[in-house]
C-alpha positions in Angstrom: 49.0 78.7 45.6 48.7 82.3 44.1 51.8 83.7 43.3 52.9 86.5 41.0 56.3 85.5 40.1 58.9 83.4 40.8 60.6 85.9 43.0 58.0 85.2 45.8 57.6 81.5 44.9 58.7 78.8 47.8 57.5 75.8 47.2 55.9 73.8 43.9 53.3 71.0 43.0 55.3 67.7 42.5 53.1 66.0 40.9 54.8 62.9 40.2 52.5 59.7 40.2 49.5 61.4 42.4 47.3 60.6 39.4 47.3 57.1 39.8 47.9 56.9 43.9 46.9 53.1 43.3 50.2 53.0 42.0 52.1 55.0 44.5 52.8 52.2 47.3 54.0 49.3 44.8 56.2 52.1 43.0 57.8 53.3 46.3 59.0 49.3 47.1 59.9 48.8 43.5 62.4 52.2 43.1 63.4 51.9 47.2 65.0 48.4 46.0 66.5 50.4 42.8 68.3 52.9 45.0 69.5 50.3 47.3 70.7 48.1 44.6 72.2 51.6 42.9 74.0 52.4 45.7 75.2 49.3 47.0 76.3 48.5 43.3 78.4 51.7 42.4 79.6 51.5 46.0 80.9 48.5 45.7 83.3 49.0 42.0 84.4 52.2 43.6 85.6 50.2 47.1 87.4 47.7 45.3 89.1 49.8 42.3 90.4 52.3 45.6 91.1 48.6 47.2 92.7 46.1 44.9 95.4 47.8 43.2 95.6 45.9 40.3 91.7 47.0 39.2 93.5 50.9 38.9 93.6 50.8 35.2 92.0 53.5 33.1 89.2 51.1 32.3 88.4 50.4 35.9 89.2 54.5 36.9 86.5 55.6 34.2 84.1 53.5 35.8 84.5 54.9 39.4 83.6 58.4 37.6 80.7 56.9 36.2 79.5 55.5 39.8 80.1 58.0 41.8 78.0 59.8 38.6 75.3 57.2 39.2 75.1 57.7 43.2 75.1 61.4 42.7 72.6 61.6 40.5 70.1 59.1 42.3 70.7 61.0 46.2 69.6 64.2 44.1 66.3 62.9 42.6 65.0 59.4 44.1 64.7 60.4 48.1 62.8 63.4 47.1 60.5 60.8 45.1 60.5 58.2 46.9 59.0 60.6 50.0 56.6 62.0 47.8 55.2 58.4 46.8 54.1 58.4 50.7 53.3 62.0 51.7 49.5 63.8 51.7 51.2 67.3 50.4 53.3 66.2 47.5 55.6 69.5 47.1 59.2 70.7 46.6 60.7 73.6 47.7 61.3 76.4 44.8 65.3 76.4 45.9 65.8 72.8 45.4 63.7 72.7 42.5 65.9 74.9 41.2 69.2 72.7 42.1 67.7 69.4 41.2 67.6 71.4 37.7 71.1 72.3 37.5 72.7 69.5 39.4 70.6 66.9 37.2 71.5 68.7 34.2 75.4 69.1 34.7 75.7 65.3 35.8 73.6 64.2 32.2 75.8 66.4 29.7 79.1 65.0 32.0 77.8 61.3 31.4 77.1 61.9 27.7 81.0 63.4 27.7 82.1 60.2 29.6 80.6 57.4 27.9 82.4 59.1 25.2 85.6 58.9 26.8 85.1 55.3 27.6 84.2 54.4 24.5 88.0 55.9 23.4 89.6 53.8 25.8 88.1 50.8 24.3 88.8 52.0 21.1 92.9 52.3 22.0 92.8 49.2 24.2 91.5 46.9 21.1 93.2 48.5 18.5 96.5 49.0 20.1 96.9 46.6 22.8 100.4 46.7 23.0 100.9 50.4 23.5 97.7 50.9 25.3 99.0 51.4 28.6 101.3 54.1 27.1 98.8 55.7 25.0 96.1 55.9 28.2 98.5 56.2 31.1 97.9 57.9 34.4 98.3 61.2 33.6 95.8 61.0 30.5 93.3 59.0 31.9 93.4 61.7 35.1 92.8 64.5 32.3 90.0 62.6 30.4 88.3 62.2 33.2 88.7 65.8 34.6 88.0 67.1 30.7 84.7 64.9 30.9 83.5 66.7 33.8 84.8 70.5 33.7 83.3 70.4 29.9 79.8 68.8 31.3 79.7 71.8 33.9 80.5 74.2 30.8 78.3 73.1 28.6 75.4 73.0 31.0 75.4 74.8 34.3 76.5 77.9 32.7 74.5 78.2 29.8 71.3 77.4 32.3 72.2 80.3 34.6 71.2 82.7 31.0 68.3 80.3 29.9 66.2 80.4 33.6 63.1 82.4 33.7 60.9 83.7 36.0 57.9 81.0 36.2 54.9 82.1 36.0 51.0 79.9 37.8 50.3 77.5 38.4 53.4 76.4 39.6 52.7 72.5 39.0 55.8 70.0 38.4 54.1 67.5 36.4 56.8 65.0 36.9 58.7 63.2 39.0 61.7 65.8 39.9 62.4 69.3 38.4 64.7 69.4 35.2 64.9 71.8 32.4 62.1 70.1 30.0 59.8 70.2 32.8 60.4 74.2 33.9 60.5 75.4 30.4 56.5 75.5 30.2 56.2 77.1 33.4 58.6 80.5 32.0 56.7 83.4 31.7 58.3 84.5 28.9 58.5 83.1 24.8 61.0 81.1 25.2 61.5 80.2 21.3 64.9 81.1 22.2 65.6 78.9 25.3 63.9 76.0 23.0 66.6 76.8 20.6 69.2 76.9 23.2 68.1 73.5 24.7 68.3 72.1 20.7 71.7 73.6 19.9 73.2 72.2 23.4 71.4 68.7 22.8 73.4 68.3 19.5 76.5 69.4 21.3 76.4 66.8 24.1 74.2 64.7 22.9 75.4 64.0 19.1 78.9 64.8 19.0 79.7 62.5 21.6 77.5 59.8 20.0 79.4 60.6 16.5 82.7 60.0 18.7 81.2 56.8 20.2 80.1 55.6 16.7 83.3 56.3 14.9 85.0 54.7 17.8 83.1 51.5 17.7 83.5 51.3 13.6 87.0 51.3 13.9 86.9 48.8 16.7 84.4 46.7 14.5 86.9 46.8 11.3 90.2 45.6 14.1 88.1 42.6 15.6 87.3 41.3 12.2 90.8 41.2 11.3 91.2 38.9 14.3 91.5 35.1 12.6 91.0 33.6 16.5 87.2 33.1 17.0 88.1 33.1 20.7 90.0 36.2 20.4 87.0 38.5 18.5 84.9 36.8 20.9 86.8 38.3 23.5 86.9 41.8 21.9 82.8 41.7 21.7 82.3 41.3 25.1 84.7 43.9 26.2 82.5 46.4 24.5 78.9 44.8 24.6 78.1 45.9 27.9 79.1 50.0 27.1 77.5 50.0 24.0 74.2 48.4 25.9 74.3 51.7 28.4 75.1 53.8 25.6 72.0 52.9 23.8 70.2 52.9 26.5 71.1 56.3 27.7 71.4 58.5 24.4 68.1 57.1 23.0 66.4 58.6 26.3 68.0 61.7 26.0 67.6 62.2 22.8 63.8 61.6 23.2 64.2 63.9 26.3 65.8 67.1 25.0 65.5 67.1 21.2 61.9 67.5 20.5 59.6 70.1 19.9 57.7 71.7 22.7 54.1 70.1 20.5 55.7 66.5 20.9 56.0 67.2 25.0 54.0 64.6 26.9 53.9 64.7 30.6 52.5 61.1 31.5 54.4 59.6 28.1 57.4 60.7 30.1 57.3 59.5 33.4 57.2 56.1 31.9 61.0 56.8 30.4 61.4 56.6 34.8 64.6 54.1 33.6 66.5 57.2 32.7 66.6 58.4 35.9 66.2 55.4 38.5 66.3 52.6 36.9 69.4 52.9 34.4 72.2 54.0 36.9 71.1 50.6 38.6 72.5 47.5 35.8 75.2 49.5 35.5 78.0 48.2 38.0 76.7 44.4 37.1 76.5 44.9 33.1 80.5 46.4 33.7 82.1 45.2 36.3 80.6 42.8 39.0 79.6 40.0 36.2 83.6 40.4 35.1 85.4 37.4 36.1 88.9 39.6 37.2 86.3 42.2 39.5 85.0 38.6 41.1 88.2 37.4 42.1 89.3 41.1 42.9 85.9 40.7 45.3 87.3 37.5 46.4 90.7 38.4 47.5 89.7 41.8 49.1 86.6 39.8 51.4 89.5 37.0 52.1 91.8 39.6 53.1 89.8 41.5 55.2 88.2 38.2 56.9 92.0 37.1 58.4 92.5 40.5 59.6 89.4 40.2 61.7 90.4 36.8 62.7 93.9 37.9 63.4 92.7 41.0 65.6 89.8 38.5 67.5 93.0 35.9 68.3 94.9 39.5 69.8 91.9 40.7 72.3 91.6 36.9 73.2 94.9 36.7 74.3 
């Protein structure tokens, strides 16, 4: 494709894994039973927090945001993919190039801002157990959650609307979706100033949320040693083993992601971070919620409960 600007541009090169189409086939299985397992996982906590009643704690609330997150994100990038693993013309039109972009970057700065969040809540529910339920009631929990995602759109969608450039040929995606990393080589213009931009926002949603999480978890650390029971800082551990594993997990990618130099940039070093974006969102409803002994019996009672109203409404159209 010849194209002058981006004006007249309609469709890119995704390039994705057409380098190594040996690969293609097994890769299209392998992150076909990711997105199923994705979906059916994050599903599944949000149907039985909106179900069970006594799972609608601020815990339990913050982790439907962070499915429905998950879901989100993976419907934006991983049918596009997965298609693309089997079709002859592996392209993307310009427009949804352009919203995979925003969309992907507005639901990564909103994650960084609610693993944050979360990571407060564990913070107030281990260091002040008794008034925790006061301290994180409805109405806060609704406004952490709302502040998690209104400053994610702030910080990212609206600063990307001034950073966007015309792109200039060849207009090749050498990745597996379009995000701002990957479009920043294709502007036209220097864009020294859109690197610094990227930088500056990186530290603001990547590190300051990561100092809150760290603080958080240091204070955490200092209440559970205080704790004679050895049952009872056992306890406290495993309530915050599992976020701190996604945490890890997620800021290390994005930092590697958005806070490097433009000479550090490595197209094929980067499609094997794929775990950021399809793989991650998937561990996440079993590492928090499905491997949880009170989300099991929640399961339990909700299947049970369903099960004798369907036995209850075959004995009605028998009679």
């Amino acid at each position: 494709m010849v194209h002058k600007n981006s004006s007249t541009v309609t469709e890119l090169v995704l390039v994705g894994f057409s380098n190594h189409p040996q690969s293609e086939t097994p890769l299209f299985f392998l992150f076909s039973l990711a997105y199923l397992a994705n979906c059916f996982g994050n599903t599944a906590v949000i149907t039985l927090v909106v179900l069970h009643s006594p799972l609608q704690t601020p815990m339990y609330i913050f982790l439907c945001h962070l499915a429905f997150l998950n879901i989100f994100f993976s419907a934006i990038v991983v049918p596009k993919m997965l298609y693309n693993f089997l079709a002859t013309r592996k392209v993307i039109s310009y427009n949804f190039c352009l919203a995979q972009t925003y969309i992907t970057l507005f639901l990564e700065v909103t994650e960084c801002f609610l693993l944050a969040v979360m990571a407060l809540d564990r913070y107030v529910a281990i260091c002040f157990p008794l008034r925790y339920l006061l301290i994180v009631n409805t109405s806060v929990c609704v406004a952490l959650a709302l502040g998690a995602w209104t400053t994610g759109f702030f910080a990212s969608v609206v600063p990307l609307f001034f950073t966007i450039l015309p792109l200039c040929g060849p207009y090749v995606v050498d990745y597996i979706f379009c995000e701002l990393p990957i479009l920043l080589h294709m502007f036209c213009a220097d864009i020294s100033l859109q690197e610094a931009m990227m930088l500056a926002g990186g530290a603001g949603t990547v590190l300051l949320p990561s100092l809150l999480i760290i603080l958080s978890y240091l204070r955490i650390l200092v209440a559970v040693m205080r704790i004679d029971s050895v049952e009872g800082r056992k306890k406290a551990f495993s309530a915050c083993t599992s976020h701190l594993t996604v945490v890890t997990i997620y800021y290390g990618t994005g930092l590697i992601r958005y806070m490097r130099p433009k000479s550090l940039y490595s197209a094929e070093g980067d499609k094997l971070i794929l775990f950021y974006a399809v793989i991650n969102p998937v561990p996440n409803p079993f590492i928090y919620s499905l491997k949880n002994m009170e989300v099991k019996q929640a399961m339990g009672r909700v299947m049970g409960k369903y099960k004798n109203k369907i036995k209850s409404h075959t004995r009605m159209c028998r009679s």
